[in-house]
C-alpha positions as CSV (number, residue, x, y, z in Angstrom):
1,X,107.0,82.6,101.5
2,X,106.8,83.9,105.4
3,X,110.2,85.4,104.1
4,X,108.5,87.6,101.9
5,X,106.6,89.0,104.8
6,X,109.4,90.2,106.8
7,X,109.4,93.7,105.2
8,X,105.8,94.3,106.8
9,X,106.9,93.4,110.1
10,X,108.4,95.6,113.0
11,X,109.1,95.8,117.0
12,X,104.8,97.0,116.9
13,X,103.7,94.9,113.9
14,X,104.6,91.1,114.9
15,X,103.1,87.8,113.1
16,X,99.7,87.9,112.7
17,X,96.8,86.0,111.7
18,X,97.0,88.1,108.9
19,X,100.1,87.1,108.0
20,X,99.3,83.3,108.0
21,X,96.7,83.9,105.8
22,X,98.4,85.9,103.3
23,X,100.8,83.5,103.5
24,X,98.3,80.7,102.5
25,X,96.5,82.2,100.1
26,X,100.0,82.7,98.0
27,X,100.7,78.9,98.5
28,X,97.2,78.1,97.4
29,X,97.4,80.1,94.0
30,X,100.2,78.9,92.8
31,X,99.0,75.2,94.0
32,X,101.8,74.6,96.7
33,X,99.9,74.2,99.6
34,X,101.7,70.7,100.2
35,X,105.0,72.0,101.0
36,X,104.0,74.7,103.5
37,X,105.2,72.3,106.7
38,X,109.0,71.4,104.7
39,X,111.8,73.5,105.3
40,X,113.6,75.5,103.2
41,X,116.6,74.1,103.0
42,X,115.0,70.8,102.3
43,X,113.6,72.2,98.8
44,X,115.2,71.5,95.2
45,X,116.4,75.0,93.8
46,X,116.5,72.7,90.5
């Protein structure tokens, strides 16, 4: 999910408070909020 916020990110615009929340609130709708500390790699793509 912080993936997804790379596009809004620049040499002026670094990771924000902002960011992490936006980034929690995505996790939270779609009920994921458990997996926000695992890796990527470490995820089923199945």
């Amino acid at each position: 999910v912080e993936l997804g916020r790379t596009p809004f990110l620049s040499a002026l615009r670094r990771w924000g408070d902002e960011d992490d929340r936006i980034v929690s609130e995505a996790l939270r709708a779609v009920d994921l909020v458990g997996f926000d500390a695992r890796h990527w790699h470490t995820l089923s793509g199945g």
